[in-house]
C-alpha positions as CSV (number, residue, x, y, z in Angstrom):
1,X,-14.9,-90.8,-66.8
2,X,-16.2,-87.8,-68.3
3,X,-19.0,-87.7,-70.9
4,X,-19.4,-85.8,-73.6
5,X,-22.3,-83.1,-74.6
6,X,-24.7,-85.9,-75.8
7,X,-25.0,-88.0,-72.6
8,X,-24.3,-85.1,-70.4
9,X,-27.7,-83.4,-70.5
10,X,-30.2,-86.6,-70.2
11,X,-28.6,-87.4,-67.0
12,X,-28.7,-83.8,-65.7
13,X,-32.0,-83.8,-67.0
14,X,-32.6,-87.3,-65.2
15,X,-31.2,-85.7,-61.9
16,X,-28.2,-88.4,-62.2
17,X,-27.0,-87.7,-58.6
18,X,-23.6,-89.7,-60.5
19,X,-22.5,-86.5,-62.2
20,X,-20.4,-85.4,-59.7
21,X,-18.8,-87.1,-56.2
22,X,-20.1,-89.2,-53.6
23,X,-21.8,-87.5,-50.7
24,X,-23.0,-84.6,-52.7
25,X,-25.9,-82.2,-52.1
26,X,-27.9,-82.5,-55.7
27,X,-30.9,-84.6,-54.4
28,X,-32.6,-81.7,-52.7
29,X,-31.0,-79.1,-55.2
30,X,-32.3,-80.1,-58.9
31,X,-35.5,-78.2,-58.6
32,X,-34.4,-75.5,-60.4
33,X,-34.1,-77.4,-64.0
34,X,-38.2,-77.6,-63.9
35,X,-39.0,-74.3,-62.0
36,X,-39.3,-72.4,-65.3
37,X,-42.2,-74.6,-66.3
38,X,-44.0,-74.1,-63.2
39,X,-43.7,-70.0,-63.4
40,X,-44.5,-70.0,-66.9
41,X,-47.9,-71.7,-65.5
42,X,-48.3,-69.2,-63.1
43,X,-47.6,-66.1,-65.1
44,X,-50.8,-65.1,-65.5
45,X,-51.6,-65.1,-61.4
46,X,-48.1,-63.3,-60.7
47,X,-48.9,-60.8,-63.4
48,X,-52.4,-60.0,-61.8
49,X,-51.3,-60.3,-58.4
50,X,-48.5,-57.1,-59.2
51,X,-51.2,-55.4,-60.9
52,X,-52.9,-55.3,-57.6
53,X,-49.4,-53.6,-55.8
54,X,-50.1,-49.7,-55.7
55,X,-47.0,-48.6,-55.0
56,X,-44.4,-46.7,-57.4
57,X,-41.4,-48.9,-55.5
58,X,-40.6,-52.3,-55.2
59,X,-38.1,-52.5,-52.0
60,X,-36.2,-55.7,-52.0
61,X,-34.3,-56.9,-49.2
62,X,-31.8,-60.0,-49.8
63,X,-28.8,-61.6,-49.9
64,X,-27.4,-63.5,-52.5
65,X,-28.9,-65.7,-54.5
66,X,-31.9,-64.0,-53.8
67,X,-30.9,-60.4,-54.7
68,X,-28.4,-60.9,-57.4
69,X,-31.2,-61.8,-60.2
70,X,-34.1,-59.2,-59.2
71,X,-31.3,-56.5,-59.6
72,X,-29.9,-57.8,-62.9
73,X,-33.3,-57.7,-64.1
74,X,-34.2,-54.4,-62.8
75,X,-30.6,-52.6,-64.5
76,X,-31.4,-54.5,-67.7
77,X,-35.2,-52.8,-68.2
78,X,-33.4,-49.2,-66.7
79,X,-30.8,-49.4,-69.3
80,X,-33.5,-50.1,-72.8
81,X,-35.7,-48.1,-71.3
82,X,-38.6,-50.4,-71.7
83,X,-41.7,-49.8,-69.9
84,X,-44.3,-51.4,-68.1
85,X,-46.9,-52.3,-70.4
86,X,-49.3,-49.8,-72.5
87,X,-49.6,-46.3,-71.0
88,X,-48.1,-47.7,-67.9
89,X,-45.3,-46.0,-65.8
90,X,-42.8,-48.7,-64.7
91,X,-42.4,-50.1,-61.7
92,X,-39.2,-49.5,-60.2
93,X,-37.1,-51.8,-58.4
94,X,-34.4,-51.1,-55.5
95,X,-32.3,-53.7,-54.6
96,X,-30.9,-53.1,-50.7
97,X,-28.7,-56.0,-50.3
98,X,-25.9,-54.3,-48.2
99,X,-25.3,-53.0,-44.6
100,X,-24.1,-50.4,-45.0
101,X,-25.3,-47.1,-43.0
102,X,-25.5,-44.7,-45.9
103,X,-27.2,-46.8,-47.9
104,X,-29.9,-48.3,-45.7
105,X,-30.6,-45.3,-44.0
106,X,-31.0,-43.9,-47.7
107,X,-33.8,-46.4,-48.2
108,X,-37.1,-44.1,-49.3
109,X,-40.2,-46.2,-48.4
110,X,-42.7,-43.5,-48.4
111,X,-44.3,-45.3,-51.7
112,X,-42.5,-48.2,-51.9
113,X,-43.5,-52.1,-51.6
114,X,-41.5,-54.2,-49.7
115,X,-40.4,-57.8,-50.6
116,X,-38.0,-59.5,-48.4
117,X,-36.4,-62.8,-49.9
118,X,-34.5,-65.7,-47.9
119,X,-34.4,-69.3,-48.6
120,X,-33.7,-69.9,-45.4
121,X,-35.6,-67.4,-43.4
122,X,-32.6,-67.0,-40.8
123,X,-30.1,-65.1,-42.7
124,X,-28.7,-61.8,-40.8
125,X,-28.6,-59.5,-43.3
126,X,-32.4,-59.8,-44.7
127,X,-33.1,-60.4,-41.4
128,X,-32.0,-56.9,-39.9
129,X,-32.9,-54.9,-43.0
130,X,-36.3,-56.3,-42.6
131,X,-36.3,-55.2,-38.7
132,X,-35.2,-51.8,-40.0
133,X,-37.8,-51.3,-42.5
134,X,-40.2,-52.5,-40.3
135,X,-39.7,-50.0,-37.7
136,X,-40.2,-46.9,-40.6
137,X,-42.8,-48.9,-42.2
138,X,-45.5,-51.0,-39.9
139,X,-48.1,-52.2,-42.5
140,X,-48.2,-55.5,-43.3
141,X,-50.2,-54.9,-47.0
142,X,-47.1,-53.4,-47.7
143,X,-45.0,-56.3,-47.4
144,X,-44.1,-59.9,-48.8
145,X,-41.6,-62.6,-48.5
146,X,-40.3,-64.9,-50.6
147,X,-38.8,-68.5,-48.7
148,X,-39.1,-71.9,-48.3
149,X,-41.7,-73.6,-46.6
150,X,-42.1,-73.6,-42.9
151,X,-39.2,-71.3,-42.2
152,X,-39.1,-68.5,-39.5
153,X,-40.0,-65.9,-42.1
154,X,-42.6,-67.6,-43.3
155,X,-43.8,-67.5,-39.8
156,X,-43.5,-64.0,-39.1
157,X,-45.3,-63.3,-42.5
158,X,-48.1,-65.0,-41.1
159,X,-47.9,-63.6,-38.1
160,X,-48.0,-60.1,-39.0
161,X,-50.1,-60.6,-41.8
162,X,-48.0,-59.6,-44.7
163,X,-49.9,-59.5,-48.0
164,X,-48.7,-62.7,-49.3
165,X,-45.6,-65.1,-48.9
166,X,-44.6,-67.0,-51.9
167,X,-43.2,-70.7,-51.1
168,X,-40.7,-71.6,-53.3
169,X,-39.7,-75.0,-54.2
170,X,-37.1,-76.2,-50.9
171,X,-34.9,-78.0,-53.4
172,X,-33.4,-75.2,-55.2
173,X,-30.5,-73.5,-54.0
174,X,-30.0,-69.7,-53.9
175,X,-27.5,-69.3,-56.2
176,X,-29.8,-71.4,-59.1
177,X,-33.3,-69.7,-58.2
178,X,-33.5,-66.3,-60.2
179,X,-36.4,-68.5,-62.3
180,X,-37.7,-69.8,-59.4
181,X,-39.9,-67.0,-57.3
182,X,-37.3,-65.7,-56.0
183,X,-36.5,-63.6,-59.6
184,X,-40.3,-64.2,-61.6
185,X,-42.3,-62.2,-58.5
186,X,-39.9,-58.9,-58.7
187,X,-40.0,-59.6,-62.8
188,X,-43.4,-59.3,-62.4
189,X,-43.8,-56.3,-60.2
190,X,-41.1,-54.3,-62.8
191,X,-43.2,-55.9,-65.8
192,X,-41.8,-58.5,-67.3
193,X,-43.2,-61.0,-69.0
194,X,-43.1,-64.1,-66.9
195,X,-43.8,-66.6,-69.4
196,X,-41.7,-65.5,-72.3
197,X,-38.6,-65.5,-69.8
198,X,-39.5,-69.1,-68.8
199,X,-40.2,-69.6,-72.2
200,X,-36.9,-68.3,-73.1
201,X,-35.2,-70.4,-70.4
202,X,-36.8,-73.9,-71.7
203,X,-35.6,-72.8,-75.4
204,X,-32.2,-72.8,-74.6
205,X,-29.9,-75.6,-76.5
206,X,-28.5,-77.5,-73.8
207,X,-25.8,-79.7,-76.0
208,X,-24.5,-76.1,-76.7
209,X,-24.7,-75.1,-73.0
210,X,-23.4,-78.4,-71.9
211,X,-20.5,-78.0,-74.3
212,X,-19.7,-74.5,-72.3
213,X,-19.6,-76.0,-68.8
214,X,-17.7,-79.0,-70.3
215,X,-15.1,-76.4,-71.6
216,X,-14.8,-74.3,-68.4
217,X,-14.4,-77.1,-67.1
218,X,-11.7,-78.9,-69.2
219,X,-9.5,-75.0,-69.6
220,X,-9.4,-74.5,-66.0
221,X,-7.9,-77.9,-65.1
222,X,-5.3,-76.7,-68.1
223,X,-4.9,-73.9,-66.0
224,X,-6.9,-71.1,-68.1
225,X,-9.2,-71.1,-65.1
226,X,-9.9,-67.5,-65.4
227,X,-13.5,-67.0,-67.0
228,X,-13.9,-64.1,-69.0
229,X,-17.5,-63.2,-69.9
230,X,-17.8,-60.2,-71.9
231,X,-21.1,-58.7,-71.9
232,X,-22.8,-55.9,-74.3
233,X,-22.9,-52.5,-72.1
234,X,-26.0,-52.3,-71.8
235,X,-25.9,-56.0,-70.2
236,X,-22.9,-55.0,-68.0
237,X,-25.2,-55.9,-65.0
238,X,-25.3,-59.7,-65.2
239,X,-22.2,-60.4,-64.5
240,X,-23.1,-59.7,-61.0
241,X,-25.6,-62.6,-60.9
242,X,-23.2,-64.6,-63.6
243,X,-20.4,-64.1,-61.1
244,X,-21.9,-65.4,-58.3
245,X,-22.7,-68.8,-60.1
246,X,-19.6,-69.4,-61.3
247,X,-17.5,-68.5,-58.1
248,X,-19.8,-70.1,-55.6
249,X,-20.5,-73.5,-57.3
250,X,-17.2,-74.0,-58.9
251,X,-14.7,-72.4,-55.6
252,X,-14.0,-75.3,-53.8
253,X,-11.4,-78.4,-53.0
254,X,-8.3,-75.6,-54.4
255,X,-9.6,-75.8,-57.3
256,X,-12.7,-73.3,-59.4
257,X,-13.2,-71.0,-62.3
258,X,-12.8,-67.5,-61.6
259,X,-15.0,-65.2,-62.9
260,X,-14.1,-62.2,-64.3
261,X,-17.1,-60.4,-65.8
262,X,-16.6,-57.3,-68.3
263,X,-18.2,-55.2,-71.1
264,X,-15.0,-55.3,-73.1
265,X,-12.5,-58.2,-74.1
266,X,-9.6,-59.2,-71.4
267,X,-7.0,-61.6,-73.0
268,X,-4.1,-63.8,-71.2
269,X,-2.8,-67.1,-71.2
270,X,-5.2,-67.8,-68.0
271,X,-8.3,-66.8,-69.6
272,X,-11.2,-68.8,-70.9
273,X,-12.8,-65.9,-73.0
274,X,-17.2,-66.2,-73.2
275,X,-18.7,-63.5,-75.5
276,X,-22.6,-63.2,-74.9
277,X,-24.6,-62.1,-76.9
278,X,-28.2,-60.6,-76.0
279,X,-30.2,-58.4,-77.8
280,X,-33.1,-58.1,-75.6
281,X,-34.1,-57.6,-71.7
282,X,-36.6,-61.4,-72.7
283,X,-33.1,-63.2,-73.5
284,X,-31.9,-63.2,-69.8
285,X,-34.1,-66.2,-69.5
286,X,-32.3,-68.0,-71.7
287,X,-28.8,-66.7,-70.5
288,X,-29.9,-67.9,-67.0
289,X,-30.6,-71.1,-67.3
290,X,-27.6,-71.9,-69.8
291,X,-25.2,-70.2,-67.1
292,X,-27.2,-72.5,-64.7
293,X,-26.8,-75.6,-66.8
294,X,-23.3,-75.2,-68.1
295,X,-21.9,-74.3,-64.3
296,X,-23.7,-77.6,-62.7
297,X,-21.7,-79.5,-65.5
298,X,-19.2,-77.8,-64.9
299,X,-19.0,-79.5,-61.6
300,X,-18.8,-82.8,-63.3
301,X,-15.7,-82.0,-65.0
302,X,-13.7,-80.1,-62.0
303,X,-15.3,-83.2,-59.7
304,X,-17.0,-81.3,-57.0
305,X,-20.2,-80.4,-55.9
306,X,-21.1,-77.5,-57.5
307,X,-24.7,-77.5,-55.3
308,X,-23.0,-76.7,-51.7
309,X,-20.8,-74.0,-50.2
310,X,-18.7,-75.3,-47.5
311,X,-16.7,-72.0,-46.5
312,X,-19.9,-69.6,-47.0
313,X,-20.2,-70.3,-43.2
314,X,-17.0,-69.2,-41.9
315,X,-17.1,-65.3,-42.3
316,X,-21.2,-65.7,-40.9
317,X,-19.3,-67.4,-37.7
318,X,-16.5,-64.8,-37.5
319,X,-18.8,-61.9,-37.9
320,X,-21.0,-63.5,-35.3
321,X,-17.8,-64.1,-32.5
322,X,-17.0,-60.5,-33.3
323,X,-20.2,-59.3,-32.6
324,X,-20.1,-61.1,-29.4
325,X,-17.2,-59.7,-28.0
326,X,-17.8,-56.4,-28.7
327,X,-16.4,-53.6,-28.8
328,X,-14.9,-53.8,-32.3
329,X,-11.1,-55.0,-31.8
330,X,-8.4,-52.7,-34.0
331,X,-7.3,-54.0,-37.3
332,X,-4.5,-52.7,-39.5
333,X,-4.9,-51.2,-42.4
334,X,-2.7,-49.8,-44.9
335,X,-3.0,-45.9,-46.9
336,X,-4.5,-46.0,-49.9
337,X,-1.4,-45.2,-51.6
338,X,0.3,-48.0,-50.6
339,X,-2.1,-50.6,-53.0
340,X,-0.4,-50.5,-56.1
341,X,3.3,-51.1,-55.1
342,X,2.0,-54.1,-52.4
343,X,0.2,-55.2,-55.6
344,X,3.2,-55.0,-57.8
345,X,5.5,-56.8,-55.1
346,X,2.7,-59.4,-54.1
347,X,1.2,-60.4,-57.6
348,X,2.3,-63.6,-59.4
349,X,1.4,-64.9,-63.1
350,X,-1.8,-67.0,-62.8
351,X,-2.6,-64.8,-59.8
352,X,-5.7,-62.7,-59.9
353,X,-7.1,-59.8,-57.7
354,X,-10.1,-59.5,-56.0
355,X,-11.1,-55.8,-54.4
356,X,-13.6,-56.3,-51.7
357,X,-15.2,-52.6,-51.1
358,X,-17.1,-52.1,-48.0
359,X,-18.5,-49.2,-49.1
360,X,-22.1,-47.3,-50.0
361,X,-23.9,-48.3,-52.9
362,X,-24.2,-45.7,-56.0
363,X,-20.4,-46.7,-57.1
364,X,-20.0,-49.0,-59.7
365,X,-18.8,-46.8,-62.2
366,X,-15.5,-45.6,-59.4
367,X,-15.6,-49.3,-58.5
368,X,-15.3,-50.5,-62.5
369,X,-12.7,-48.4,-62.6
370,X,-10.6,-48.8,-59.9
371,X,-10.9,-52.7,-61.0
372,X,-9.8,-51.5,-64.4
373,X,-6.9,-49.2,-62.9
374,X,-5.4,-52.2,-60.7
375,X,-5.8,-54.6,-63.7
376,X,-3.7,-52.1,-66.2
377,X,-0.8,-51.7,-63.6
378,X,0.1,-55.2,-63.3
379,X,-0.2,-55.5,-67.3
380,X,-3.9,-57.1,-67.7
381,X,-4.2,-59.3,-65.0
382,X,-7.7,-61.1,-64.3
383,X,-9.3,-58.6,-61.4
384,X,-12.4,-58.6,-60.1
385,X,-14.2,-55.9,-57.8
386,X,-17.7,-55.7,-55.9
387,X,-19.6,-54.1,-52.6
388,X,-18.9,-56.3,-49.0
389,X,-20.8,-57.7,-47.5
390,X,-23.1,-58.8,-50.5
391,X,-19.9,-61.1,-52.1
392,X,-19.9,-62.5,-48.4
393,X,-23.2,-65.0,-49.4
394,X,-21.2,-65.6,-53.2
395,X,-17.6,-65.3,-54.7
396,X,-16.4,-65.2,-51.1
397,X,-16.6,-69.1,-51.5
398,X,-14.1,-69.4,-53.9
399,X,-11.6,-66.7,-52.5
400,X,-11.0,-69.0,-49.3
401,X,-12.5,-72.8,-50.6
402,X,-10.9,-72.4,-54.5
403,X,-7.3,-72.4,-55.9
404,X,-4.7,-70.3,-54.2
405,X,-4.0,-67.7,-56.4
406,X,-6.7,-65.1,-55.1
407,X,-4.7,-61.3,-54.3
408,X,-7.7,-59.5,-51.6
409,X,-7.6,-55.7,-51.3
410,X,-10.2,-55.1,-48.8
411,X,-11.5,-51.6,-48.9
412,X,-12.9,-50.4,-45.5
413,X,-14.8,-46.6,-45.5
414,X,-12.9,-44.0,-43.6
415,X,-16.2,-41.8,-43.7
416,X,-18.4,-40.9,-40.7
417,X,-21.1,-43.6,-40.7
418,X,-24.5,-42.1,-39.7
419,X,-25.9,-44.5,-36.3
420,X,-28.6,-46.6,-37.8
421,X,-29.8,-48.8,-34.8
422,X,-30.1,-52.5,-35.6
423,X,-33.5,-53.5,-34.1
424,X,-33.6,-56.1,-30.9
425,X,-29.9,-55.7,-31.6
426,X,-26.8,-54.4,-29.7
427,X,-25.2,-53.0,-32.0
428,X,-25.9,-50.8,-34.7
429,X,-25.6,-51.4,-39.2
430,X,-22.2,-49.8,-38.8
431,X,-20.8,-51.7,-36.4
432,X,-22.4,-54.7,-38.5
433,X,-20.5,-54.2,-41.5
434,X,-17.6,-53.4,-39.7
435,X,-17.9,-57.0,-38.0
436,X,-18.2,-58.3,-41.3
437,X,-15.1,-57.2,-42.5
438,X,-13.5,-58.1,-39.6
439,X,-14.8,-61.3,-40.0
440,X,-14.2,-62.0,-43.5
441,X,-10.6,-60.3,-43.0
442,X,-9.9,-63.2,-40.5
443,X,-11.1,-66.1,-42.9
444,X,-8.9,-65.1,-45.4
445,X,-6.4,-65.2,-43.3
446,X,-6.9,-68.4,-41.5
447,X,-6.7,-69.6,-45.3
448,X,-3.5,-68.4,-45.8
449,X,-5.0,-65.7,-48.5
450,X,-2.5,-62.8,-49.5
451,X,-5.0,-59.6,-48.2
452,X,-4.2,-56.1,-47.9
453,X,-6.8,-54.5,-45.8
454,X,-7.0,-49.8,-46.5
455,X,-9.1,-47.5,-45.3
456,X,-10.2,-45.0,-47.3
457,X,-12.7,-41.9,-47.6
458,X,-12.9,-42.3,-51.5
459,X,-12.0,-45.3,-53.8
460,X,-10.4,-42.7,-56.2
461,X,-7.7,-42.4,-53.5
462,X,-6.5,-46.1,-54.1
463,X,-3.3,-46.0,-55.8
């Protein structure tokens, strides 16, 4: 039986393992409702620690969870133009959470910092990034990492001597630790203020934010699954972290909320519309931990686990048995003028489209609006677009573990790709994120996911 608002929030609060099935995930996973308390205590010591950082640049490498958050934060303080404190010059953030050729070797780490993030300390991507950075930048005071205890990162930060590596709590997942270290240590080296985000955070009405995952929830078992949260402009940038939430807790057992994130309002009979309001870079605290909250409970009401990701792991193992039987085996792919009318032919109401571009990063304004162009043609259905392989380690969850109804246009670059060497590798990034598609391309098609794989030199040629 569902509860309602009232006795929802003590028994999340009381890490009720209850809320949702038998054999789930949430007793090493609920760390993330106190983590804002514990920052908050140690804003002080993260803010004098960044003060010591000399560098112009914070580098962060990731995946994830553990990218999404940092880079939200970093648009948000671009965009209002805030700065860094009194007579300070702010920090900048890059977020390299791709593997793409172009934009890793693009990487400038001539005054940069580097901070590499991975919960688990094994994952690929971080992983090789950090090998490549590594080889242009040997000096351990220039590095840290952020992981859980004990992992092999931790390790190697140890062994090399990197200038500190932050712990973070084990039983919070990726997906539910932008409060955690994993978002407060790059907040702090861009300048924010630690404690009034956590501060923000512990404000937030939970009987209002349960009622939101209670009503996601309750529409998309009526069949308005498709989440619309529209965002002020200047915001546009979380609904990259908000998208990843949503998809990757909620996209499982055929069933999910898609997400469909957007700085102006999208209306259909699918659609479970969220305006958010925020007026200031400080009230992303709040908006994270009330997304965090309201998509746990969620999870109640769709009754799954919205703490594990059961088909995350397929497109690591594809990627993986490509890479082991190299070289790269021939795919089809489609002209880019050939989209639109498989779209028109393939698309069917309730349906919604997902464009998957494995492409360099500096595109989100050609990637915006080829995701507004496809949505247009086939009269203002839900559509969603982002850069491969990052949605690999989020919303790839719920195109192959949630409801049927996902469309994939998987956008593979025709471009020369400059030969950046993966180190103690075989293969080069190119080849990597080629894999990766491959990979992923395979999964969706093992799921029995309609996907229309192009290659193309520009997106503007999709049409």
């Amino acid at each position: 039986m569902v509860d309602d608002a009232r006795t929802l929030v003590p028994r999340l609060l009381e890490r009720d393992a209850g809320l949702w099935p038998a054999g789930n995930v949430s007793a090493n996973r609920l760390g993330w409702l106190e983590v804002p308390r514990r920052m908050a205590a140690e804003a002080a010591e993260l803010k004098a620690w960044a003060a010591g950082i000399e560098q112009s640049t914070v580098v962060l490498l990731g995946m994830g969870g553990s990218s999404l958050g940092p880079a939200v934060l970093e648009a948000v303080l671009a965009a209002s133009g805030t700065p860094g404190g009194p007579g300070q010059t702010r920090r900048r953030l890059v977020v390299c959470d791709t593997t793409h050729p172009v934009t890793v070797s693009s990487l400038d780490l001539s005054d940069a910092f580097v901070l590499v993030s991975s919960k688990s300390g094994t994952t690929l991507e971080p992983n090789a990034l950090l090998g490549h950075a590594w080889s242009q930048l040997p000096d351990p005071s220039r590095y840290a990492a952020i992981t859980d205890p004990g992992t092999p990162l931790a390790t190697l930060a140890a062994e090399r001597g990197f200038r500190r590596c932050f712990a973070n709590p084990p039983d919070i997942g990726g997906r539910y630790s932008v409060l955690s270290y994993f978002g407060m240590v790059p907040a702090a080296l861009i300048g924010y203020d630690v404690a009034e985000l956590c501060g923000r955070a512990l404000d937030a009405d939970l009987e209002e934010t349960a009622g939101l995952g209670m009503a996601m929830g309750e529409d998309a078992r009526a069949g308005r699954d498709k989440v619309t949260i529209v965002v002020p402009p200047q915001y546009a940038s979380f609904g990259l972290w908000v998208e990843q939430l949503i998809a990757e807790s909620t996209g499982k057992q055929g069933t999910g909320c898609v997400p469909v994130p957007t700085t102006e309002p999208e209306v259909g009979a699918d659609r479970h519309v969220v305006p958010l309001h925020l007026a200031e870079p400080a009230d992303l605290g709040e908006q994270f931990y009330r997304w965090e909250v309201a998509t746990s409970l969620c999870g109640h009401v769709l009754g799954i686990d919205p703490f594990d990701e059961p088909n995350v792991a397929e497109s690591k193992k594809n990627t993986n048995d490509v890479l082991a039987q190299l070289p790269l085996p021939a795919v089809d792919t489609a002209a880019p003028s050939e989209v639109l009318p498989w779209l028109s032919s393939t698309v069917k109401p309730g349906d919604y489209v997902s464009v998957q571009a494995y492409v360099p990063f500096g595109q989100d304004a050609a990637l915006e609006a080829l995701r507004r162009k496809v949505r247009d043609h086939l009269g203002g259905i839900a559509t969603t677009a982002g850069y491969g392989p990052r949605f690999l380690h989020s919303t790839g969850q719920l195109h192959k573990g949630g409801p049927d109804t996902v469309v994939a246009v998987q956008v593979v670059d025709a471009n020369p790709m400059p030969v950046v060497p993966v180190p103690d590798a075989a293969y080069d990034f190119g080849t990597l994120i080629a894999a990766q598609s491959i990979g992923d391309h395979r999964s969706l098609l093992a799921h029995g996911r309609r996907v229309l794989r192009v290659a193309a030199a520009d997106l503007g040629e999709l049409r």
